[in-house]
C-alpha positions as a Markdown table, in Angstrom:
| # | Residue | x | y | z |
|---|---|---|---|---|
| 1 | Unk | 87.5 | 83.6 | 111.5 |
| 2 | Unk | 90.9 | 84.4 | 110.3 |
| 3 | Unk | 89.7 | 86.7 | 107.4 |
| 4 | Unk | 87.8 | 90.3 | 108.2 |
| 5 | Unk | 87.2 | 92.9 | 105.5 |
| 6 | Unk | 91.1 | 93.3 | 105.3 |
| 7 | Unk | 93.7 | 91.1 | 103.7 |
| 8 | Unk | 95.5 | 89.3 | 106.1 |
| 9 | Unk | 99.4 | 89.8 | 106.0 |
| 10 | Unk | 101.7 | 87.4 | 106.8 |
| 11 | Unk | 105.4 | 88.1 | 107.2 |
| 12 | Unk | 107.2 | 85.0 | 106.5 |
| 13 | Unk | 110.3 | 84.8 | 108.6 |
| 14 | Unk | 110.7 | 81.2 | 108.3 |
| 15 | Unk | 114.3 | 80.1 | 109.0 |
| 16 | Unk | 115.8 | 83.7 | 108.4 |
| 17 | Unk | 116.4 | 83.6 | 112.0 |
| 18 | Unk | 119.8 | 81.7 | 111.0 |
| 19 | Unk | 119.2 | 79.8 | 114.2 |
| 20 | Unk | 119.9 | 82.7 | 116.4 |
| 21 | Unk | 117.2 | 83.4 | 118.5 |
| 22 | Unk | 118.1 | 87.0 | 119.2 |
| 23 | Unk | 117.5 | 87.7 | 115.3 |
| 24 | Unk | 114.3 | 86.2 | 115.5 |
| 25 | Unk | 113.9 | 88.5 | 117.9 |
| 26 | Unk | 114.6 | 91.4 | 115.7 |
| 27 | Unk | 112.7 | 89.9 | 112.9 |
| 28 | Unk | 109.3 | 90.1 | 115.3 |
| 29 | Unk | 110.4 | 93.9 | 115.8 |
| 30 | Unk | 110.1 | 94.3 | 112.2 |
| 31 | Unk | 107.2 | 92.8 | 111.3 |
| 32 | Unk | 105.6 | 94.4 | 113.3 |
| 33 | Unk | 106.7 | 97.8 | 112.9 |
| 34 | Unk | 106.1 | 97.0 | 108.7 |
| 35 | Unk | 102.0 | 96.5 | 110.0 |
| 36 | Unk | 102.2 | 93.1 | 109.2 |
| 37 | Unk | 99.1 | 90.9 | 110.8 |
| 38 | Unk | 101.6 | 87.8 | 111.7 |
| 39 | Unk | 104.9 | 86.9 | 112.1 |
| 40 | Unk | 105.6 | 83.3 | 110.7 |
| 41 | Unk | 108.4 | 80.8 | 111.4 |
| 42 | Unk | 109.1 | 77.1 | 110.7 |
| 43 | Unk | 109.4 | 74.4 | 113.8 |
| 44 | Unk | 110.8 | 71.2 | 112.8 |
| 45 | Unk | 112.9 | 68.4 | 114.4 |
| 46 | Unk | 115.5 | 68.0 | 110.9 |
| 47 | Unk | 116.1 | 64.3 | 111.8 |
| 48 | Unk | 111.9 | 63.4 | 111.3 |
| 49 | Unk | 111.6 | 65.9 | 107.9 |
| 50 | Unk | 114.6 | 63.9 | 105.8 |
| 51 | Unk | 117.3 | 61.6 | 105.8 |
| 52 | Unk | 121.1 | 62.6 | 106.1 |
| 53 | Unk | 121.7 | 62.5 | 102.1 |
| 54 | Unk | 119.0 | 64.6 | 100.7 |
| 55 | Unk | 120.1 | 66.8 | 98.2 |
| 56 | Unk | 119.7 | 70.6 | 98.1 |
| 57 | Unk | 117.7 | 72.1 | 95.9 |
| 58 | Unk | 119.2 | 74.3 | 92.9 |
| 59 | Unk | 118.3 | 77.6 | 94.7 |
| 60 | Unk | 119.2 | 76.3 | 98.2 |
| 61 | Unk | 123.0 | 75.7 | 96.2 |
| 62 | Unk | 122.8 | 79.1 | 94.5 |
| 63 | Unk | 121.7 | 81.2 | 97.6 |
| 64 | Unk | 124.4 | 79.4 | 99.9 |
| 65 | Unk | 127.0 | 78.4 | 97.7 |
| 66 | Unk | 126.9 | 75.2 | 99.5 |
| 67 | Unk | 127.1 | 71.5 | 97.5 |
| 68 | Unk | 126.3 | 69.5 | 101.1 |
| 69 | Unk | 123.7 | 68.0 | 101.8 |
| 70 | Unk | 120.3 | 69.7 | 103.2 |
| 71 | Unk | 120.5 | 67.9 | 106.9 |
| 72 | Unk | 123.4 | 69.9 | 107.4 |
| 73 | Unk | 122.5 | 73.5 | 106.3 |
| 74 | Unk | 118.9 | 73.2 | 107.6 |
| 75 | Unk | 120.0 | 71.3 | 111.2 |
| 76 | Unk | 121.8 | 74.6 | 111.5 |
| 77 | Unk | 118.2 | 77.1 | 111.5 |
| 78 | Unk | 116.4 | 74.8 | 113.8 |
| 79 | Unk | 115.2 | 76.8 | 117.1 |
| 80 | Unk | 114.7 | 74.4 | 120.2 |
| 81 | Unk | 111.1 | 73.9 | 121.3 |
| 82 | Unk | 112.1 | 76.0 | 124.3 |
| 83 | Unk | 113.4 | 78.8 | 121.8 |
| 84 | Unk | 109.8 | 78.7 | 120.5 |
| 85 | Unk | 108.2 | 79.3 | 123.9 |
| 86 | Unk | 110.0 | 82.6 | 123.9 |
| 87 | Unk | 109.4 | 83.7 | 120.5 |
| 88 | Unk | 105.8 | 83.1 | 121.1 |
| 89 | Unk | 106.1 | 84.8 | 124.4 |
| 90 | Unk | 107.8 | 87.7 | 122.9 |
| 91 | Unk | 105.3 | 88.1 | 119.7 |
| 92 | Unk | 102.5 | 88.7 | 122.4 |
| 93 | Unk | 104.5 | 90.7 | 123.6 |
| 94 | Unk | 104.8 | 92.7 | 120.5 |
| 95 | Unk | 101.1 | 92.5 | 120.0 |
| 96 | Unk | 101.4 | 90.3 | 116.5 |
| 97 | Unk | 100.2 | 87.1 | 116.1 |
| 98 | Unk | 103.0 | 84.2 | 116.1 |
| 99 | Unk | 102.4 | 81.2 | 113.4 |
| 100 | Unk | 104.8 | 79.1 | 112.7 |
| 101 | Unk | 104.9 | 76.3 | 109.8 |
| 102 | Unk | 105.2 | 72.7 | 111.6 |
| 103 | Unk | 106.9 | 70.2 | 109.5 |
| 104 | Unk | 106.8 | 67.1 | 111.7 |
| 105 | Unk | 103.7 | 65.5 | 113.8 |
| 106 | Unk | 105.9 | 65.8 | 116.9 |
| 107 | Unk | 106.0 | 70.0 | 116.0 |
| 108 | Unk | 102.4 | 70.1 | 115.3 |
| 109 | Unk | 101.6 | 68.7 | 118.8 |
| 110 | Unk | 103.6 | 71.0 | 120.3 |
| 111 | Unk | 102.8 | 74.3 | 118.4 |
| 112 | Unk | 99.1 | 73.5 | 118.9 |
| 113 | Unk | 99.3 | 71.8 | 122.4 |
| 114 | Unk | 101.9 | 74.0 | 123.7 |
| 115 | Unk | 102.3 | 77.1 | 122.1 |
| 116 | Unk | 98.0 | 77.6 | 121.5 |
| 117 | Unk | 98.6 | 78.5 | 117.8 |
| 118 | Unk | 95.0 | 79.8 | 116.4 |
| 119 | Unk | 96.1 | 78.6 | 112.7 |
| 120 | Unk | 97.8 | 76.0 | 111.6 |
| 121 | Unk | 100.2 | 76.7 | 108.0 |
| 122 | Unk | 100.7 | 74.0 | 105.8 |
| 123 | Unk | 103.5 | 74.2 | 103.6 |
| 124 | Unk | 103.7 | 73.7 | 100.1 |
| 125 | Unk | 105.6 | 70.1 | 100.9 |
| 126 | Unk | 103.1 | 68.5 | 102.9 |
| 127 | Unk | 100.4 | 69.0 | 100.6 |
| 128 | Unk | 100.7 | 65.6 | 99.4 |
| 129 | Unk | 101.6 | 64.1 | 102.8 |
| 130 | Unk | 97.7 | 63.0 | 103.3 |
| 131 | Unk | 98.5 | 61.3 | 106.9 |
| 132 | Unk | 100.3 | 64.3 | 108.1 |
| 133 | Unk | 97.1 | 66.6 | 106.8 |
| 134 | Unk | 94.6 | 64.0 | 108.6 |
| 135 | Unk | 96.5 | 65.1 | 111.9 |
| 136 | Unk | 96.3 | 68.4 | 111.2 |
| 137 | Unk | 92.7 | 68.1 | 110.3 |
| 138 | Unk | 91.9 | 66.3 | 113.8 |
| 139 | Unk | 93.2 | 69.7 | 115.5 |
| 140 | Unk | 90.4 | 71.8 | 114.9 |
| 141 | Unk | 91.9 | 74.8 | 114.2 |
| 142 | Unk | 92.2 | 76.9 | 110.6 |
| 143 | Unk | 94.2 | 75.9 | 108.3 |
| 144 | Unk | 96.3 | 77.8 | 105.3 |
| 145 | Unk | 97.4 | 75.5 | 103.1 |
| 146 | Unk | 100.1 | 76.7 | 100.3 |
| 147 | Unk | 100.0 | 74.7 | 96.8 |
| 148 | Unk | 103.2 | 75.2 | 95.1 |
| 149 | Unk | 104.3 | 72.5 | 92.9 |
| 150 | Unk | 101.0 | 71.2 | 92.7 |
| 151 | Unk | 98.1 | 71.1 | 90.5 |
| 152 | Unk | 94.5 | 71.2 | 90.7 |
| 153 | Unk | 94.2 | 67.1 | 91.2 |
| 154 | Unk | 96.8 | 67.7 | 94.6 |
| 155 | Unk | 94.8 | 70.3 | 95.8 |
| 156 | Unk | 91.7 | 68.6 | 95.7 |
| 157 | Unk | 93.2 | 65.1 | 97.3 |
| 158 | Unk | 94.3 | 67.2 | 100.2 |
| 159 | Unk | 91.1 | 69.4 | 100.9 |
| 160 | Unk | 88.8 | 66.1 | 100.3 |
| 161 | Unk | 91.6 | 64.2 | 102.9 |
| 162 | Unk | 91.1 | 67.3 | 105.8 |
| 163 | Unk | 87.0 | 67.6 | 104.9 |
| 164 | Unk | 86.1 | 64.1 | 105.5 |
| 165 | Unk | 88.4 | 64.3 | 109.2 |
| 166 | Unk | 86.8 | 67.5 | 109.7 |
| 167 | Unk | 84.1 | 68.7 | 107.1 |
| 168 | Unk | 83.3 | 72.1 | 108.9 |
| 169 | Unk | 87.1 | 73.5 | 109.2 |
| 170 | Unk | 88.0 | 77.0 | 108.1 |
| 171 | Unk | 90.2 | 76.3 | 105.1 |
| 172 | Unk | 92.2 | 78.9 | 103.0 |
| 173 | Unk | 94.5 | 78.0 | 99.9 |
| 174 | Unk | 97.6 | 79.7 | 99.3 |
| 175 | Unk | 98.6 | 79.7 | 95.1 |
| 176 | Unk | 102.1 | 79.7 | 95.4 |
| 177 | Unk | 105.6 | 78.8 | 93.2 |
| 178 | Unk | 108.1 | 77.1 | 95.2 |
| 179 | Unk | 111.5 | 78.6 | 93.3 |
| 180 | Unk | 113.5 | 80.9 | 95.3 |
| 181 | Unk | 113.9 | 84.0 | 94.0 |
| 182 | Unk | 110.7 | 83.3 | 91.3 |
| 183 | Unk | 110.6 | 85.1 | 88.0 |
| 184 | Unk | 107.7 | 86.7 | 86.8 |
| 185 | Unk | 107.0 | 84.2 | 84.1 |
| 186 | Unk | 106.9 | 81.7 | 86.8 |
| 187 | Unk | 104.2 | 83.7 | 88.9 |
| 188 | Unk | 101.0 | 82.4 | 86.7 |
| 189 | Unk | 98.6 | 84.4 | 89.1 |
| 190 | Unk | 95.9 | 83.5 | 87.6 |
| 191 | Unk | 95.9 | 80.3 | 88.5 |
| 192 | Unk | 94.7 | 81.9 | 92.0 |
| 193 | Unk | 91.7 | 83.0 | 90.6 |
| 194 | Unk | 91.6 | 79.2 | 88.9 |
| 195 | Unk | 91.6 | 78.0 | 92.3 |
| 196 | Unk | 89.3 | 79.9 | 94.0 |
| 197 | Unk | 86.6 | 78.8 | 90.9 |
| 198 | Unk | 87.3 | 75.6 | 91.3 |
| 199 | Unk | 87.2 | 74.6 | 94.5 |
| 200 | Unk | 84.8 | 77.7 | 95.8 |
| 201 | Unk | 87.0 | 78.5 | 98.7 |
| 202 | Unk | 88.7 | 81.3 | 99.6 |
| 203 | Unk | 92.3 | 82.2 | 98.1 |
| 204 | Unk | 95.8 | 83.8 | 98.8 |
| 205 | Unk | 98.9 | 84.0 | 97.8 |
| 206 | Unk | 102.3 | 82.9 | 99.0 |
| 207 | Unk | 105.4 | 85.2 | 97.1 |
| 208 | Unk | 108.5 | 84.2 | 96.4 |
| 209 | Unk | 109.3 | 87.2 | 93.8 |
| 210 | Unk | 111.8 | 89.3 | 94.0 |
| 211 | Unk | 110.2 | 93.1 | 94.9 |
| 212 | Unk | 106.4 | 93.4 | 95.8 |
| 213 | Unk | 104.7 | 94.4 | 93.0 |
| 214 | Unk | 103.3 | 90.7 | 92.5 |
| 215 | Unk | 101.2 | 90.5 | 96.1 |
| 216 | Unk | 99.9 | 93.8 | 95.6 |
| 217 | Unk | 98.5 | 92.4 | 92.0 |
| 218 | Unk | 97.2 | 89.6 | 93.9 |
| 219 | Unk | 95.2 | 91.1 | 96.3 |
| 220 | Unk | 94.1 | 93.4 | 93.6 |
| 221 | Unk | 92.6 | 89.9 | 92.1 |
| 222 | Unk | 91.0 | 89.1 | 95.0 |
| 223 | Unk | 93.8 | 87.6 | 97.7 |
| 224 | Unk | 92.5 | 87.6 | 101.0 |
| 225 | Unk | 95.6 | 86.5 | 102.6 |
| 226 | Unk | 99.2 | 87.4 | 101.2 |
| 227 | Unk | 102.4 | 85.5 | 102.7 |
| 228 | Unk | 105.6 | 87.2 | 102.1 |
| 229 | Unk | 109.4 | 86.5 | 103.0 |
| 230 | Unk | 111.4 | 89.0 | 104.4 |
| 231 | Unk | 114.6 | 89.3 | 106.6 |
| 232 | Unk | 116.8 | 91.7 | 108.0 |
| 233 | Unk | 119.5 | 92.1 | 105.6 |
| 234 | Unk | 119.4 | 90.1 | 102.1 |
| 235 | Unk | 122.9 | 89.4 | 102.7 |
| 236 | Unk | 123.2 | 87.2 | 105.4 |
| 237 | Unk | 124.0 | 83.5 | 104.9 |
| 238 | Unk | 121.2 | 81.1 | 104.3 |
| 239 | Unk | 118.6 | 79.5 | 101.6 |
| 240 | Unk | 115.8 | 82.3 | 101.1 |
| 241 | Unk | 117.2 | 85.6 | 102.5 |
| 242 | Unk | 118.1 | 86.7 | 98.8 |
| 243 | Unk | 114.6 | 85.6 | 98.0 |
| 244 | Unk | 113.6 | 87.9 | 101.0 |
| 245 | Unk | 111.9 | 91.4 | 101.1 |
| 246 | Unk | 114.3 | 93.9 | 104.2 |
| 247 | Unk | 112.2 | 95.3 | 106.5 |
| 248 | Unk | 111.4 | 98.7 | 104.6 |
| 249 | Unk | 110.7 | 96.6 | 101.6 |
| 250 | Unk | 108.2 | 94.6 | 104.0 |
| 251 | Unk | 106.5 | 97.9 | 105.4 |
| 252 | Unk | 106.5 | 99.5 | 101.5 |
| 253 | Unk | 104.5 | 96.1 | 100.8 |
| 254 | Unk | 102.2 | 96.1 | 103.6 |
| 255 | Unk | 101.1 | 100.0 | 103.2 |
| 256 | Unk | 100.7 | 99.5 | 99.2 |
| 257 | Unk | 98.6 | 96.9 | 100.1 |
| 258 | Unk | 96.3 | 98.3 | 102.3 |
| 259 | Unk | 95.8 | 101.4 | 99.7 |
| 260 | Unk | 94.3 | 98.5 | 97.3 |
| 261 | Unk | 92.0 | 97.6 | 99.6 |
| 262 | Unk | 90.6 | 100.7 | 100.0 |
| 263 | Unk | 91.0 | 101.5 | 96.5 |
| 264 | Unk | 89.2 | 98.1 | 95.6 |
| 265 | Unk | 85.9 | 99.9 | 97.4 |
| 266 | Unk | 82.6 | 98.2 | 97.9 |
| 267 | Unk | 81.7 | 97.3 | 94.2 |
| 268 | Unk | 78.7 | 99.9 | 93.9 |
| 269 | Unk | 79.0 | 102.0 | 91.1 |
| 270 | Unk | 77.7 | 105.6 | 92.1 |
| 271 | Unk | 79.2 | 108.6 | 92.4 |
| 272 | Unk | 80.7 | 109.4 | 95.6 |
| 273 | Unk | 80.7 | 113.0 | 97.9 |
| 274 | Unk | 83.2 | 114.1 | 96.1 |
| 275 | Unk | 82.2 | 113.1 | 92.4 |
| 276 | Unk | 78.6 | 114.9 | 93.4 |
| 277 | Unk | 80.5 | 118.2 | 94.3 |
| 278 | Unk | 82.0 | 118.1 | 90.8 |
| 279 | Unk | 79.4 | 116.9 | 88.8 |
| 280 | Unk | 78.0 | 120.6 | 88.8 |
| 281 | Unk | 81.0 | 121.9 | 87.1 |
| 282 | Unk | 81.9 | 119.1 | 84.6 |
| 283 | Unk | 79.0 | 118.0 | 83.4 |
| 284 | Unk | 76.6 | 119.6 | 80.7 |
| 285 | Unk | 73.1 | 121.6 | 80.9 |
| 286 | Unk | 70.8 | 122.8 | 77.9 |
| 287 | Unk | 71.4 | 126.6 | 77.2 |
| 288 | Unk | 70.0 | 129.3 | 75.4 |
| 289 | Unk | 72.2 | 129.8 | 72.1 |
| 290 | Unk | 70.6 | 133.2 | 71.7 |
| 291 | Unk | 68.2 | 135.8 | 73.5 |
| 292 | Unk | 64.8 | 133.9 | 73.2 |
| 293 | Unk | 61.5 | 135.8 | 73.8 |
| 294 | Unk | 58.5 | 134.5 | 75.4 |
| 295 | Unk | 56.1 | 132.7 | 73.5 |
| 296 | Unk | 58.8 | 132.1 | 71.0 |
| 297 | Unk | 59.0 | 128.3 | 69.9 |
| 298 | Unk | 62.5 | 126.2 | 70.7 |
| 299 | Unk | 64.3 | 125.2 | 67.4 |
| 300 | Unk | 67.2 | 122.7 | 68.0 |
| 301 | Unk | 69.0 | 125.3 | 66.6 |
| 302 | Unk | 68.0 | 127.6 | 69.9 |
| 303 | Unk | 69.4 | 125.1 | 72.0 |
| 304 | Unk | 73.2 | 125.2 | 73.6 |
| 305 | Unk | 75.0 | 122.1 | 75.5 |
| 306 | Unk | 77.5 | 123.7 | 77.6 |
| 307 | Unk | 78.3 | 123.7 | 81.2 |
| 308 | Unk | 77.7 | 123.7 | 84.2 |
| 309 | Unk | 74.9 | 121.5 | 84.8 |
| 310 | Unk | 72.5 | 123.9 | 86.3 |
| 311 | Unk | 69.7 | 123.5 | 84.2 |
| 312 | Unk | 67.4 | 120.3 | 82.0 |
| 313 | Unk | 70.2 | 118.4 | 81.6 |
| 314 | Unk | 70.8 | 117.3 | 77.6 |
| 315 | Unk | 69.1 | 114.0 | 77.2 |
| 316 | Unk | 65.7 | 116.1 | 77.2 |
| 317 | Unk | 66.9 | 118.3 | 74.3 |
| 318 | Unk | 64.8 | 116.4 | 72.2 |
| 319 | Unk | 61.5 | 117.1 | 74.6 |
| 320 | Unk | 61.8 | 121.2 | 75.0 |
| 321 | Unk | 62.0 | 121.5 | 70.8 |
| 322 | Unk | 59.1 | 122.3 | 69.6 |
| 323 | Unk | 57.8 | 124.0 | 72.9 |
| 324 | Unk | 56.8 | 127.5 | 73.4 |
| 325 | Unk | 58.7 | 129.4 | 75.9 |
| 326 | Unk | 56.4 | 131.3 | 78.8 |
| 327 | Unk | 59.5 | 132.9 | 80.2 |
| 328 | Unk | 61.7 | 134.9 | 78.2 |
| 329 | Unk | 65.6 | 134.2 | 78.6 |
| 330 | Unk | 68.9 | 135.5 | 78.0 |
| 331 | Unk | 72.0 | 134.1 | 75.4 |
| 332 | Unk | 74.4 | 131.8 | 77.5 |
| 333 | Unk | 71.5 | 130.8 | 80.2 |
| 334 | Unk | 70.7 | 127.7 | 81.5 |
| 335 | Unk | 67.5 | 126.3 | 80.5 |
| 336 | Unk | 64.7 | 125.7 | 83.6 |
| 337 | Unk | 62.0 | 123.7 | 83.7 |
| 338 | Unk | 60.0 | 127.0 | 84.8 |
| 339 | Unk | 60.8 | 128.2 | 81.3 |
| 340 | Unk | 57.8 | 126.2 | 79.9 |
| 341 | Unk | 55.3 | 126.2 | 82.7 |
């Protein structure tokens, strides 16, 4: 199982390693130090994911201030297969789980064959690639699938397409908004929780906002796996490091987080050890509002609510009017059951 009583963190390198495998390097160190669960990177041979004269994306011009073409920015954040061994060497290492996203059948072999990944990420642009998610499927191993720009229809094509390959696999969905940085009015986290109802499985959520207040929302409404950029400096050149939380944004992030899961308790409504303790003080008790004699009847008017709750406690105000006391009390005092027996 991927998912325990705690959310499941994912720092999402992805290509913010520039290509240089000594910043992926770095970028393991902080992930790890942040208290992420996993460190996550892309693997992809660019030649099999898209031809030489596909455009960039809006953002991918805006964060780069490039007008080529996307072969040539992303052929230069592609780690070699043999890069990959070392990473994965070096996150166990580290002690934090290595995922990375493959985006080619050939990289999927290899991560899973090779490399022994225990989940397999699906991102956002595979989600209608239903050949590629059959192979995926046929690998046996769980699967997080993110949904951005997709709707409900997608989402159920590719989870029918992996059940009937393999109806028993463990399957997570990721709500997500592919837009690099995403403003808040693009978010619509509530289309998690739509998710989740619909398809009765669990949900997450992949971030692409600037700052973290959105994730912590998220798992606030029930996210049980949060995916979330981040690089070493916001500064450097490439597509999504803008978009990208710096290392003490990641481990601000991470500890928030796991405050709202303890915060989010177990759903039991009681008071707690604490509460009990102060219960005593706060709450109210029936008291005499005068000196009362013995044998003297109780008139509402006798009867005080004050605090602390030391004595019958106010709902039975209406029982004890109309008795006779057999003890005699003082003004100010708690009323006691021994009063009237």
């Amino acid at each position: 199982m991927i998912l325990n009583d705690n959310v499941f963190i994912i720092a999402e390198a992805g290509v913010n390693h520039n290509g240089d495998l000594n910043l992926a390097f770095k970028l393991v160190d902080a992930a790890k130090k942040a208290g992420a669960d996993s460190i996550k990177f892309q693997t992809f041979r660019t030649e099999k994911i898209m031809t030489k004269f596909a455009n960039l994306a809006n953002y991918q011009k805006k964060n780069t201030g490039s007008q080529s073409f996307q072969y040539e920015m992303i052929k230069k954040l592609e780690l070699s297969y043999q890069e990959f061994i070392k990473l994965k060497e070096y996150c166990d290492i580290t002690k934090i789980m290595f995922l990375s996203t493959p985006d080619d059948e050939d990289s999927l072999d290899f991560l899973v064959n090779e490399l022994k990944i225990p989940i397999i990420k699906i991102g956002s642009g595979e989600l209608t690639n239903l050949s590629f998610l059959k192979k995926i499927a046929a690998k046996n191993r769980p699967v997080i699938m993110s949904t951005g720009m997709s709707n409900l229809g997608e989402i159920e094509d590719a989870l029918n397409t992996i059940n009937i390959i393999n109806p028993n696999i463990e399957i997570y969905v990721l709500h997500c908004t592919t837009n690099y940085p995403t403003s808040f009015d693009e978010v619509n986290l509530k289309a998690m929780v739509t998710i989740g109802r619909a398809f009765k499985i669990p949900v997450g959520y992949s971030d692409h906002t600037l700052g973290i207040e959105v994730p912590i929302a998220a798992v606030a409404m029930g996210a049980k796996i949060i995916e979330k950029h981040f690089t070493i400096d916001k500064s450097l050149s490439g597509p999504d490091h803008k978009a990208s939380l710096e290392p003490g944004e990641l481990k601000k992030m991470v500890e928030a987080i796991r405050n709202i899961e303890i915060a989010l308790g177990n759903g039991i409504k009681k008071a707690n050890k604490n509460e009990i303790k102060i219960m005593k003080v706060v709450r109210r008790s029936l008291i005499a509002a005068r000196d009362i004699k013995k044998g003297e009847t109780i008139k509402k008017s006798d009867i005080a609510i004050k605090r602390p709750e030391i004595g019958i406690l106010p709902k039975y105000r209406e029982i004890i009017t109309g008795m006779k006391l057999l003890k005699s009390i003082k003004q100010d005092k708690p009323f006691q059951w021994e009063n009237f027996k």
